[in-house]
N, C-alpha and C positions, 0 to 999 in steps of 0.2 A: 453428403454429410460425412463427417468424419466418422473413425472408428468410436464405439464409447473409450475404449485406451486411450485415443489420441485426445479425446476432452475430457479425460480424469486426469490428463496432466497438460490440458492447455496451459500457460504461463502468465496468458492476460489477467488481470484485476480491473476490472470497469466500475468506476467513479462514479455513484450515485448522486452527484454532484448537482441536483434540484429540489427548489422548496414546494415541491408538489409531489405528496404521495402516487397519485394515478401515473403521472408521469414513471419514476420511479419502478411501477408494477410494469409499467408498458415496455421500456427499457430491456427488464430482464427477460418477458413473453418474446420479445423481439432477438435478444443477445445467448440465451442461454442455450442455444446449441453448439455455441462458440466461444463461451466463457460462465466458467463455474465457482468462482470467487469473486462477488460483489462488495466493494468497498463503503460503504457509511460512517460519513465526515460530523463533525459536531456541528454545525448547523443543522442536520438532518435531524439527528438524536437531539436535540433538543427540541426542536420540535412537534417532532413525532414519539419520539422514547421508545421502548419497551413495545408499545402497543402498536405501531407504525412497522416495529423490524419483524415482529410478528404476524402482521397482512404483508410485509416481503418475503416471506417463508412459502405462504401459499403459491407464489406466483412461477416456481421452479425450482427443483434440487442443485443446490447450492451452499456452499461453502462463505462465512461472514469475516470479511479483516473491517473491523472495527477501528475507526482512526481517529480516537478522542485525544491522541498526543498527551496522554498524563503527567503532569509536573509538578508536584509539592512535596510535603514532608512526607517519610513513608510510609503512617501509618494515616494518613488522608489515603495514598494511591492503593495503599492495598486493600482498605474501605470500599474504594472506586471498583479495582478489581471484583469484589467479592459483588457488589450489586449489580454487576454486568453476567457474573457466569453463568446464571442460569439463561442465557442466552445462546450459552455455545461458539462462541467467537474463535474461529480456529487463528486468526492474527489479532492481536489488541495491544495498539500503539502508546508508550510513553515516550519523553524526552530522553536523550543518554544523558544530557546534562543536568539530567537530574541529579545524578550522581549514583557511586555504588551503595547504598543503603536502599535508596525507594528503588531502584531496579530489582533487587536482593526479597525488598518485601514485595514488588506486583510480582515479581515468579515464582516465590513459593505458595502463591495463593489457592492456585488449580493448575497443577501438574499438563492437563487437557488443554490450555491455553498458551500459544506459543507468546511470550511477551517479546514482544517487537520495538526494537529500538530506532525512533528516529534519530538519525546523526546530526546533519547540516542540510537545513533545508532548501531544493533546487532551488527558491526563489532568490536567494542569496549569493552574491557576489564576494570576489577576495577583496574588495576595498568595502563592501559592507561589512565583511565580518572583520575587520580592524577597526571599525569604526562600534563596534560591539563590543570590541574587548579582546576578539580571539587572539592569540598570538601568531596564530601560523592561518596559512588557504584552505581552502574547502579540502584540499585533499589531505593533509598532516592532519587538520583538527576531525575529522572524520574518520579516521584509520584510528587517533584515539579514543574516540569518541567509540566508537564499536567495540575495539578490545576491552576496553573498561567496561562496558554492557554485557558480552559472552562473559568477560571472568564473574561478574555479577550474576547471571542466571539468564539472561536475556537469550531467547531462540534464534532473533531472527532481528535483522538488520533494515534498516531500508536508509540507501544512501544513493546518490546520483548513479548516473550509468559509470561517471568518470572516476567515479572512486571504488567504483564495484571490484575490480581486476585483483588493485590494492590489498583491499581489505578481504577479497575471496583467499588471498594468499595469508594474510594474517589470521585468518578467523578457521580456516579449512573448509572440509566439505559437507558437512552434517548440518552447519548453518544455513538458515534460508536469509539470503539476498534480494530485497524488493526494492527494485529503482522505479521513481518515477521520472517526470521529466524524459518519456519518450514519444516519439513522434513521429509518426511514417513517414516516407519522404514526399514535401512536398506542403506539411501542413502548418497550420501558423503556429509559431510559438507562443503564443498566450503571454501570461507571466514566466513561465518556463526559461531561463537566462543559460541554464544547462542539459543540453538536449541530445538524443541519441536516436537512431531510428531502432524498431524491437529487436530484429536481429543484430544487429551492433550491438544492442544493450544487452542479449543473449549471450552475446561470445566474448564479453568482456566476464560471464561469470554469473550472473544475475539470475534466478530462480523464475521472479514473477515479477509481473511488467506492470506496473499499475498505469491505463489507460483511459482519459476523461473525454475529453471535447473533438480531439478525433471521431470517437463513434458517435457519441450522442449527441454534438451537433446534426447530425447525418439525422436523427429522426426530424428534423425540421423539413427537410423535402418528404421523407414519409418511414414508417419502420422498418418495412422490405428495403430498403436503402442502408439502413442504420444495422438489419442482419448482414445485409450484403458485406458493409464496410468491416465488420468485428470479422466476418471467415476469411476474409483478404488477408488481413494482417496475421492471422493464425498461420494463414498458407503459407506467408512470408516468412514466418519464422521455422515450420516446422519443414 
């Protein structure tokens, strides 16, 4: 078992990525000696809500990035913010393209909440995002995409592993960097179009690794499998 030092600053984030509560509790019973920030996507929360993240609290000490990706005018998302915090969400996701005003209002909402900017989402390609509108690739519309969020109030970033380096140099070091879109080697890329194994995605800069279907496909053979697989990749990185 690791040191508890070494897992108050593990880097994984594991994807609650299932429409089943039990599952979900099992997950973290099984992961949480290897990962201490669990992610809850909107299909989850809506759901379950409020009442659902609450039976995930009993299940292990842990740390919540909340990834509702918020996007409307700013005083919808700072509405949004304020009926989430008494939740405690140490990361809570909106769009950067929301723009500098709702960024501006989800951060001033609770100081205690790091608001988290998604940039360009790994599922997207550079011929998807001209067909979107963007003017430039994943990597240009992302690097602005970020800095316009930090000048706004935004804590923390989450952009691919290939844009992490980039934007770690534009943004400095106080910012947290959360890529997804990584993958040990070896495992299937899903949806996933930009991909990085954790320590790649580490040493390009990156804080915290947000990790799905690697571990928790693994509880389908059994969850001593599914712990197994989350301390491998910890080993790897650290």
């Amino acid at each position: 078992m690791k040191s508890a030092a070494k897992l108050s600053a593990s880097p994984i984030i594991l994807a609650l990525d299932t429409k089943d509560l039990d599952t979900a509790k099992g997950w973290i019973e099984a992961t949480n000696t290897s990962v201490k920030i669990y992610k809850v996507g909107l299909e989850f929360f809506l759901k379950f809500g409020r009442i659902g993240l609450l039976e995930l609290r009993d299940c292990g000490e842990f740390e919540l990035f909340l990834d509702l990706k918020l996007h409307d005018i700013p005083n919808t998302v700072a509405g949004a913010v304020k009926g989430v915090a008494d939740l405690a969400p140490k990361f809570l996701t909106v769009h950067a393209s929301g723009g500098s005003e709702m960024i501006a209002a989800a951060s001033q909402v609770d100081p205690n909440i790091s608001i988290t900017a998604v940039t360009i989402l790994t599922s997207l390609s550079d011929s998807e995002l001209v067909k979107i509108g963007y003017r430039g690739g994943a990597l240009e519309s992302a690097l602005d995409l970020a800095k316009l969020a930090i000048d706004s109030g935004a804590k923390s970033i989450v952009c691919s592993p290939f844009e992490a380096s980039e934007i770690r140099s534009a943004v400095g070091k106080e910012i947290s960097i959360i890529t997804p879109g990584v993958r040990p080697e070896g495992s299937k890329l899903g949806d996933q179009k930009r991909v990085m194994t954790p320590a790649q995605a580490i040493a390009t800069g990156a804080n915290y690794l947000v990790i799905g279907r690697p571990i928790t496909d693994l509880s389908k053979v059994s969850l001593d499998a599914m712990r197994e697989g989350a301390a491998k990749i910890l080993s790897s990185i650290n």
